[in-house]
N, CA, C and O atoms as CSV, one atom per row, in Angstrom:
chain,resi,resn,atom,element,x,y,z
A,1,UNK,N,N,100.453,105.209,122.917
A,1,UNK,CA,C,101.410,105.201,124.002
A,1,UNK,C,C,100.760,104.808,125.315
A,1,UNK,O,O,101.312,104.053,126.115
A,2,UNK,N,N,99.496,105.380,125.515
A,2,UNK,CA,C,99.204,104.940,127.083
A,2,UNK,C,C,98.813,103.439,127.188
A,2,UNK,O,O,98.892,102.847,128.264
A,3,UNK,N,N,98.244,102.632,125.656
A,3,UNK,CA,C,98.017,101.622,126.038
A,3,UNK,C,C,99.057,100.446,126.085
A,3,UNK,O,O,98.793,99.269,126.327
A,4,UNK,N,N,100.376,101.024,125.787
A,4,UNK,CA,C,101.760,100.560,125.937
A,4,UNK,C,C,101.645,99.460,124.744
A,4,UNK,O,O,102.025,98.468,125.367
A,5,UNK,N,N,101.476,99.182,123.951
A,5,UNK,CA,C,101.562,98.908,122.091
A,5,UNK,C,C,102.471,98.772,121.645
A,5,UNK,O,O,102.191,97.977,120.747
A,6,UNK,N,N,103.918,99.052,121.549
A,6,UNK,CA,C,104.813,99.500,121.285
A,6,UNK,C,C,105.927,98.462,121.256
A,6,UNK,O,O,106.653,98.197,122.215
A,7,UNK,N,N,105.983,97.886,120.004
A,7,UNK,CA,C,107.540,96.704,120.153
A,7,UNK,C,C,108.511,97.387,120.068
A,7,UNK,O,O,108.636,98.279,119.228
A,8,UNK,N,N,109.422,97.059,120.986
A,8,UNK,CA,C,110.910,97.676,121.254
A,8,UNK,C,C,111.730,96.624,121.267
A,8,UNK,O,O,111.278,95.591,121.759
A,9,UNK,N,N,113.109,96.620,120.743
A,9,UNK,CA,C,113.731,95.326,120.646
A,9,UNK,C,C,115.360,96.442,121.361
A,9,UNK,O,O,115.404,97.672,121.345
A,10,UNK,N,N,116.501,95.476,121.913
A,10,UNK,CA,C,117.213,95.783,122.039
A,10,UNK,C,C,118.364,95.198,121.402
A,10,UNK,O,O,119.171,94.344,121.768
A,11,UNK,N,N,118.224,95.909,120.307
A,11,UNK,CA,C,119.708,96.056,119.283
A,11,UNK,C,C,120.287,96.388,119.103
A,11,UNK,O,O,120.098,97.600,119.000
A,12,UNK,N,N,121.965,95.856,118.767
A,12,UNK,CA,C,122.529,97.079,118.954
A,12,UNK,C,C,124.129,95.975,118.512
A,12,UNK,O,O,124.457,95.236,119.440
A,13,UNK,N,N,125.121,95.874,117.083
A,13,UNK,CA,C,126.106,95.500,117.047
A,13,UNK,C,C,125.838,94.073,116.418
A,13,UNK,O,O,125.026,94.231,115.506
A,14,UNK,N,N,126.155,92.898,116.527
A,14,UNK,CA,C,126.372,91.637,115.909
A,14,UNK,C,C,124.452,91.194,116.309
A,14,UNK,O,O,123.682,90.596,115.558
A,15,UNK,N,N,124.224,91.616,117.389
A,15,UNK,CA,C,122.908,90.689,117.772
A,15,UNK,C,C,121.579,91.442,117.115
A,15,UNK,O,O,120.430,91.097,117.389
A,16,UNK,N,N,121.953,92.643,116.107
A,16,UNK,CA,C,120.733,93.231,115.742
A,16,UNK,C,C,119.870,92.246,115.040
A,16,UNK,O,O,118.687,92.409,115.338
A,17,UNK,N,N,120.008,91.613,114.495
A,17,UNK,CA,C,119.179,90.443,113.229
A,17,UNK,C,C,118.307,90.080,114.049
A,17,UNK,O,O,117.126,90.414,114.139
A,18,UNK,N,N,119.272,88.981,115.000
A,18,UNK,CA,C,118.609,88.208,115.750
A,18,UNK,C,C,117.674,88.817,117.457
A,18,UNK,O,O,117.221,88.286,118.471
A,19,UNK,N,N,117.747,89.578,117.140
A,19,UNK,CA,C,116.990,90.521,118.257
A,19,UNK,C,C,115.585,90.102,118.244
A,19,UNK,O,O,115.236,90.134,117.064
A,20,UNK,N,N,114.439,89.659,119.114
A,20,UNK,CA,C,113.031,89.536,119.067
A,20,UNK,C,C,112.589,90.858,120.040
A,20,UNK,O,O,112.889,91.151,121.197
A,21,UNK,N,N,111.480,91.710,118.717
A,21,UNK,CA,C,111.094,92.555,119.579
A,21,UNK,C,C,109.998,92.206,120.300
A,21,UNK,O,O,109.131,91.428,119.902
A,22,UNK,N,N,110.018,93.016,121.829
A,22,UNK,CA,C,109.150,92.377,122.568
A,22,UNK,C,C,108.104,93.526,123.146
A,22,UNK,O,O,108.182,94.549,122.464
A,23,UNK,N,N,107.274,93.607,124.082
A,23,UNK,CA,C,106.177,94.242,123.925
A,23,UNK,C,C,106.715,95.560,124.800
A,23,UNK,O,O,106.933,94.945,125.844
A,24,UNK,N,N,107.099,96.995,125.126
A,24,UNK,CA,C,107.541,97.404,126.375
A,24,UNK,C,C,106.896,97.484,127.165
A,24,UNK,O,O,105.761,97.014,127.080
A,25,UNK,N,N,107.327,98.100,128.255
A,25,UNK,CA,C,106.181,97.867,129.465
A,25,UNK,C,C,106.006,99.996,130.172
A,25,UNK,O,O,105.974,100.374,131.342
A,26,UNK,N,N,105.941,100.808,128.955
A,26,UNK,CA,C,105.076,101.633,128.914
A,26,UNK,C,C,103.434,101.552,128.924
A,26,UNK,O,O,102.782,100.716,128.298
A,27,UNK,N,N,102.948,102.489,129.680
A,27,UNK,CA,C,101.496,102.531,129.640
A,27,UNK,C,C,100.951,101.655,130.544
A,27,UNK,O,O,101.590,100.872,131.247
A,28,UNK,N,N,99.511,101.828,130.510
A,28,UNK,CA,C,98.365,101.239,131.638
A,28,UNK,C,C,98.765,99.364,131.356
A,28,UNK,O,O,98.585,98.710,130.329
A,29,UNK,N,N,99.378,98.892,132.768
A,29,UNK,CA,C,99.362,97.367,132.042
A,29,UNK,C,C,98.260,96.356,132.008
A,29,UNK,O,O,98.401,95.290,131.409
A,30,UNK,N,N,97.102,96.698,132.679
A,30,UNK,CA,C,96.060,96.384,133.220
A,30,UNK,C,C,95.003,96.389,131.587
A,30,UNK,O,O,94.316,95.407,131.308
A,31,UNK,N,N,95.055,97.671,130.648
A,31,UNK,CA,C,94.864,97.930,129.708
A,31,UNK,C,C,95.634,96.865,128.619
A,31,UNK,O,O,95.074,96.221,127.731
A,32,UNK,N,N,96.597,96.872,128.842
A,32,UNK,CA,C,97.599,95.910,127.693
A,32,UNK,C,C,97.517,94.513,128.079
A,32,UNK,O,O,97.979,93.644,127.340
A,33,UNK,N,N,96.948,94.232,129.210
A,33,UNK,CA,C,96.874,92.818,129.262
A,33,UNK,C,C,95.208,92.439,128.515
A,33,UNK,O,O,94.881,91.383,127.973
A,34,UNK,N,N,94.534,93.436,128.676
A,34,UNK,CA,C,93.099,93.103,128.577
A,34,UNK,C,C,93.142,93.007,126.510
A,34,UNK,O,O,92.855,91.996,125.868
A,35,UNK,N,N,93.450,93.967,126.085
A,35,UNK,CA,C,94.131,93.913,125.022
A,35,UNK,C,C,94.456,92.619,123.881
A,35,UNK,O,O,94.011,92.277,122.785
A,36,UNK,N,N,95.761,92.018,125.079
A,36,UNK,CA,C,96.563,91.316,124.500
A,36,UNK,C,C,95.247,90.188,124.424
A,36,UNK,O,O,94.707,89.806,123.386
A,37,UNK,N,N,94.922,89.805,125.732
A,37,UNK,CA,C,94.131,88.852,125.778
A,37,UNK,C,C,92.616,88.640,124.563
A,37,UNK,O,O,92.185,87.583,124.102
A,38,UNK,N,N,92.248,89.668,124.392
A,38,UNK,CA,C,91.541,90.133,123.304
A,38,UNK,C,C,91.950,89.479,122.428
A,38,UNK,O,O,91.489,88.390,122.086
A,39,UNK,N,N,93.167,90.233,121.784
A,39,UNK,CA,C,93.620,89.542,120.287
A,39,UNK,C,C,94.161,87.908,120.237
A,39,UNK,O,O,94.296,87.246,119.208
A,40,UNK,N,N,94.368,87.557,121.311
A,40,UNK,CA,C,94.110,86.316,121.561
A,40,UNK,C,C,92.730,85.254,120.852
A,40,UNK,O,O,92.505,84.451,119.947
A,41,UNK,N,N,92.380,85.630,121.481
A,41,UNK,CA,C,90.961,85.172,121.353
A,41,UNK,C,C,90.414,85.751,120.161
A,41,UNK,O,O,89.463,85.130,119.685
A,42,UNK,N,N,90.826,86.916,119.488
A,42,UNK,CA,C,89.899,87.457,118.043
A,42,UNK,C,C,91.061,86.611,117.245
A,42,UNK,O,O,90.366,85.968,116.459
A,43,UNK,N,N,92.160,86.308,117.037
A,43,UNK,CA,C,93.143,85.631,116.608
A,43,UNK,C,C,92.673,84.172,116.351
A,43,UNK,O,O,93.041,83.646,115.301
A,44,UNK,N,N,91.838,83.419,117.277
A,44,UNK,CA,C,91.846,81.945,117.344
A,44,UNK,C,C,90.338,81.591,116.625
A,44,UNK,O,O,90.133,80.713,115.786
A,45,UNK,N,N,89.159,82.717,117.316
A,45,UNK,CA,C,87.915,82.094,117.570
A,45,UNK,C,C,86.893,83.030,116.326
A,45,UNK,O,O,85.891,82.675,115.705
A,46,UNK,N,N,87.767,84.504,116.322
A,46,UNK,CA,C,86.306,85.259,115.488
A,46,UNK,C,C,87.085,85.052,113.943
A,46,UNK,O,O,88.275,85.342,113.819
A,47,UNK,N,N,86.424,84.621,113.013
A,47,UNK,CA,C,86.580,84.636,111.136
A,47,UNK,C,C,87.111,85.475,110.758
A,47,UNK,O,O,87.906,85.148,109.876
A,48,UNK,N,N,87.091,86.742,111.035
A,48,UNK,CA,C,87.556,88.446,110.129
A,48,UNK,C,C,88.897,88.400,110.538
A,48,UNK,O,O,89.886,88.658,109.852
A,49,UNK,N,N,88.838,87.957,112.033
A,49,UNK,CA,C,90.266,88.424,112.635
A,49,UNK,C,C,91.441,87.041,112.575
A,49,UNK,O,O,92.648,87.084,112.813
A,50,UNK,N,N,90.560,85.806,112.157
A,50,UNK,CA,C,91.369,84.843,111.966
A,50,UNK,C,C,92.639,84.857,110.785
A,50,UNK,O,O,93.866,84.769,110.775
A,51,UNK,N,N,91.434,85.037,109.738
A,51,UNK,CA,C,92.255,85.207,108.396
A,51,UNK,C,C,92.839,86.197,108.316
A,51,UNK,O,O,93.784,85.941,107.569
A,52,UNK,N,N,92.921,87.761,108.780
A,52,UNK,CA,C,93.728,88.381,108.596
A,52,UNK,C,C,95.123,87.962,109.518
A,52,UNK,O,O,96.198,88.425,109.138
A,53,UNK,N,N,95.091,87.193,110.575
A,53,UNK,CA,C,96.022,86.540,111.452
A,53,UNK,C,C,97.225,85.490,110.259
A,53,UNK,O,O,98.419,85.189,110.268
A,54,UNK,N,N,96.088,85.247,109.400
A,54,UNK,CA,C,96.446,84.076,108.452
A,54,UNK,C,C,97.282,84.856,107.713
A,54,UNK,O,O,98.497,84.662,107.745
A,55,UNK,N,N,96.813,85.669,107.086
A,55,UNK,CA,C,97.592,86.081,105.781
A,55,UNK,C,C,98.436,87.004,106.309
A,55,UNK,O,O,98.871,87.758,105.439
A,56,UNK,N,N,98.846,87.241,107.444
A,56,UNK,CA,C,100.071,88.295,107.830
A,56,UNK,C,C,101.247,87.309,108.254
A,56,UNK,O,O,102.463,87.497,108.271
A,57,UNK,N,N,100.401,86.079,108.625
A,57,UNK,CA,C,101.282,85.279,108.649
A,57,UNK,C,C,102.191,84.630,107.618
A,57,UNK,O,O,103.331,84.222,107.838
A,58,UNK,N,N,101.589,84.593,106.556
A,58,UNK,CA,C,102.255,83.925,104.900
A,58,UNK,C,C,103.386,83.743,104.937
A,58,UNK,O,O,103.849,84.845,105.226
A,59,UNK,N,N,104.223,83.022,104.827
A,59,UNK,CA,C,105.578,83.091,104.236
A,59,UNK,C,C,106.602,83.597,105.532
A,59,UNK,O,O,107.809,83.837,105.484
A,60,UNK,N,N,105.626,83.670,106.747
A,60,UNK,CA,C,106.604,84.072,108.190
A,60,UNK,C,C,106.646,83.587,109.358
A,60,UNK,O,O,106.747,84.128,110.459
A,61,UNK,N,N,106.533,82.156,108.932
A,61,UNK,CA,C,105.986,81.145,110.152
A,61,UNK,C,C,107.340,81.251,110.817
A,61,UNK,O,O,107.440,81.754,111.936
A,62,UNK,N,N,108.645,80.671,109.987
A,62,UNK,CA,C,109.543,80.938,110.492
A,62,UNK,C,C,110.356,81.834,111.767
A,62,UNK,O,O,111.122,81.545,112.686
A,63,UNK,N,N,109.879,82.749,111.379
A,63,UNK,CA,C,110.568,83.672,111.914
A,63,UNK,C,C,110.300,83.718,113.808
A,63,UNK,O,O,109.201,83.685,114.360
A,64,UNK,N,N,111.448,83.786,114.383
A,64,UNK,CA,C,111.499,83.778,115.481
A,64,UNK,C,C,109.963,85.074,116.488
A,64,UNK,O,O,109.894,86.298,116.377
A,65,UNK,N,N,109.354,84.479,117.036
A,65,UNK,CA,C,108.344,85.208,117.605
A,65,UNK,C,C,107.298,85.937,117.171
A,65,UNK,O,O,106.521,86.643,117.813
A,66,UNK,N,N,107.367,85.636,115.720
A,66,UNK,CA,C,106.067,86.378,115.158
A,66,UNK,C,C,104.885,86.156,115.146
A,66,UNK,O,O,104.022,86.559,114.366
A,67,UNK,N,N,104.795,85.313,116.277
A,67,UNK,CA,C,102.988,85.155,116.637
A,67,UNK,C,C,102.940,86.036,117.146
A,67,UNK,O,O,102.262,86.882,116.563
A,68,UNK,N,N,103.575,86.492,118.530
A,68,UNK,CA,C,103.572,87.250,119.393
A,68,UNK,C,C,103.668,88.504,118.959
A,68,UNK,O,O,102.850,89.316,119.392
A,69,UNK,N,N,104.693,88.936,118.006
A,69,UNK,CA,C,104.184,90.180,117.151
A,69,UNK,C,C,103.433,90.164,116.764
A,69,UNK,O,O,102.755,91.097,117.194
A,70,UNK,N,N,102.779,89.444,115.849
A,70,UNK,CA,C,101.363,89.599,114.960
A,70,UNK,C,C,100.085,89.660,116.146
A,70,UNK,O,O,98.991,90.111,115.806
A,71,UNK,N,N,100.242,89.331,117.094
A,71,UNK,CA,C,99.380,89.564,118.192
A,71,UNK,C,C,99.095,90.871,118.797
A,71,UNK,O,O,98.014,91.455,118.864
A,72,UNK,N,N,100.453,91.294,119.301
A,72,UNK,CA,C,100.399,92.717,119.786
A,72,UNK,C,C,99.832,93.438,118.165
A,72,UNK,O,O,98.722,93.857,118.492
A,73,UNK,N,N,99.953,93.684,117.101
A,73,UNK,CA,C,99.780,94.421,116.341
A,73,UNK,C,C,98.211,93.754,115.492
A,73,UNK,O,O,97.722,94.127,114.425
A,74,UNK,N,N,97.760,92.738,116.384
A,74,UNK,CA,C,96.112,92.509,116.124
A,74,UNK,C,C,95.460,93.211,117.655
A,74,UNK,O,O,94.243,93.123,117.816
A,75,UNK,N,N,96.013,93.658,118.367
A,75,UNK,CA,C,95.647,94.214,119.870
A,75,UNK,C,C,95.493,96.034,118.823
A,75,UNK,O,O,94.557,96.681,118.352
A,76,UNK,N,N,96.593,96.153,118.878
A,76,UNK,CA,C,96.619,97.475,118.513
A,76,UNK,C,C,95.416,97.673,117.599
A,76,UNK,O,O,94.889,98.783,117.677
A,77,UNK,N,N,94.970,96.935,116.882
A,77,UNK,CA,C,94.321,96.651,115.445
A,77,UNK,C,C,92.915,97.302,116.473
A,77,UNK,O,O,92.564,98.481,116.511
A,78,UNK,N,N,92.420,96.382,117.084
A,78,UNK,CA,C,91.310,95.859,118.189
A,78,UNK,C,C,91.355,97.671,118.461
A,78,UNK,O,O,90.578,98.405,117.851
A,79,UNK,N,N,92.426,98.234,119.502
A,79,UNK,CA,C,92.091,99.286,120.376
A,79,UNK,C,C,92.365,100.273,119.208
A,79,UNK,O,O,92.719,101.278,119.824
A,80,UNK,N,N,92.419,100.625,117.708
A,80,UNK,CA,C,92.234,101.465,116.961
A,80,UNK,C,C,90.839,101.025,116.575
A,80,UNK,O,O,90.163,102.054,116.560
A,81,UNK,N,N,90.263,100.229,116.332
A,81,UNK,CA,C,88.668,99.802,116.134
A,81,UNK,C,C,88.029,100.631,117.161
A,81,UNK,O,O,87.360,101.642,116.946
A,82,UNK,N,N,88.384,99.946,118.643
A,82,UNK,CA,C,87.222,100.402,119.668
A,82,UNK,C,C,87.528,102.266,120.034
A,82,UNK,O,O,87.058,103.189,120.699
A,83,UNK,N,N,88.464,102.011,119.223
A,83,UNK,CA,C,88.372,103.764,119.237
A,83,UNK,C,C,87.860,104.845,118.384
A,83,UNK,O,O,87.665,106.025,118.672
A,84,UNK,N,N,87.683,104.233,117.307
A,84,UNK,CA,C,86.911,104.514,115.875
A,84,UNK,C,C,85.397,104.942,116.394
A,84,UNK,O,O,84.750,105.989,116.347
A,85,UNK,N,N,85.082,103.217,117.065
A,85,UNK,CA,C,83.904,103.488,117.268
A,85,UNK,C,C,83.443,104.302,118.197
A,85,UNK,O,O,82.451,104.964,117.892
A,86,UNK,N,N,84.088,104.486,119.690
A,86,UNK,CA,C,83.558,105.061,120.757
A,86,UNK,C,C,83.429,106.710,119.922
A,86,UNK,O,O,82.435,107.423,120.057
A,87,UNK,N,N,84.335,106.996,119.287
A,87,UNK,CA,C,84.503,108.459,118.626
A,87,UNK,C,C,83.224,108.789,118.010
A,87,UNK,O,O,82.621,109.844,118.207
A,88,UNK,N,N,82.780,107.688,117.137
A,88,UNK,CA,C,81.886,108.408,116.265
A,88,UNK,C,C,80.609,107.915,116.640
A,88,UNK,O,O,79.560,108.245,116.087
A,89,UNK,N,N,80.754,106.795,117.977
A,89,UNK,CA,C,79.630,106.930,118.096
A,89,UNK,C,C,78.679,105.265,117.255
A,89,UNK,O,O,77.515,105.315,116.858
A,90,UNK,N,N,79.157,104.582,117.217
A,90,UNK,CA,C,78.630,103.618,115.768
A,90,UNK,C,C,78.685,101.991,116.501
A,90,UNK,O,O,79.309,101.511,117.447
A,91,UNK,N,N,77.915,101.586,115.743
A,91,UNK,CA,C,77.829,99.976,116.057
A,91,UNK,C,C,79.055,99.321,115.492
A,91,UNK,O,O,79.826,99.807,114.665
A,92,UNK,N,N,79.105,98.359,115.960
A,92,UNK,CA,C,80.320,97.679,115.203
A,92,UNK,C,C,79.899,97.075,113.688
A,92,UNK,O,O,78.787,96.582,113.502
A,93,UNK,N,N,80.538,97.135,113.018
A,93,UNK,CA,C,80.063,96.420,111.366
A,93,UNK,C,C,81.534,95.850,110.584
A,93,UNK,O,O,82.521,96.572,110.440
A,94,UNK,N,N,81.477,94.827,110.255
A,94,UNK,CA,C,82.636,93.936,109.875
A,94,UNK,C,C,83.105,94.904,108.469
A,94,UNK,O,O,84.237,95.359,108.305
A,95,UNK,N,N,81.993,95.074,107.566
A,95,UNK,CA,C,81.856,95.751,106.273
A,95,UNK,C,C,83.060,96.956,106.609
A,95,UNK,O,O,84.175,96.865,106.097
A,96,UNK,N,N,82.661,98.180,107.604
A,96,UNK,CA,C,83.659,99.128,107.634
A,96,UNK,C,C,85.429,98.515,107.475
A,96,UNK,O,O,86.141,99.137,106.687
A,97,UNK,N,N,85.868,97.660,108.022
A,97,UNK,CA,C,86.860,97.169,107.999
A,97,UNK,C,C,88.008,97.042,106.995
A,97,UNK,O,O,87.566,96.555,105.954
A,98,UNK,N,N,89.108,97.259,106.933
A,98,UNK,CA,C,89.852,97.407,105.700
A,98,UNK,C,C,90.660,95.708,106.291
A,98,UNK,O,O,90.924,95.416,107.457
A,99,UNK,N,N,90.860,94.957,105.206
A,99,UNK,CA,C,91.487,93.372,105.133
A,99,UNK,C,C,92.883,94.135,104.832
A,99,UNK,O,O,93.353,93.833,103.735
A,100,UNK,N,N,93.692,95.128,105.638
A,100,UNK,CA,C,94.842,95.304,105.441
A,100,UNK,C,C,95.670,95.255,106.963
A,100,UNK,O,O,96.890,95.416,107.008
């Protein structure tokens, strides 16, 4: 919640389908931009985070705005990592990583 993460769409009657959820603007935005920008860039440039970009993508190119989802939810990905680690304390290692 504080790092404002959170797709919210406003649906509601004939336009639910077509609704694109979008990012809200709960939490530190200063944090969620640094974030977003992150998964940006782990999205385009680093290997681990490419292909998992890839294969969430499969079969959903289509769909109205789902880069931009799959982005925020490679951000989230990112600030559950750097939180793993600050917790326990640990280097980063690709190996720990679950390809889910």
């Amino acid at each position: 919640k504080l790092a404002g993460l959170d797709l919210s769409a406003s649906r509601s009657g004939k336009t639910a389908m077509k609704a694109t959820p979008v990012i809200s603007k709960r939490g530190n935005a200063d944090l969620r931009y640094a974030l977003c920008q992150a998964a940006v860039v782990a999205s385009t440039k680093n290997n681990y985070f490419r292909l998992w970009f890839a294969k969430q993508l499969e079969g959903r190119a289509r769909e109205q705005g789902i880069v931009g989802i799959l982005r925020i939810k490679l951000a989230a990905k990112l600030l559950g990592i750097a939180w793993s680690l600050m917790k326990n304390k640990e280097m980063f290692a690709y190996e720990k990583l679950n390809y889910s």
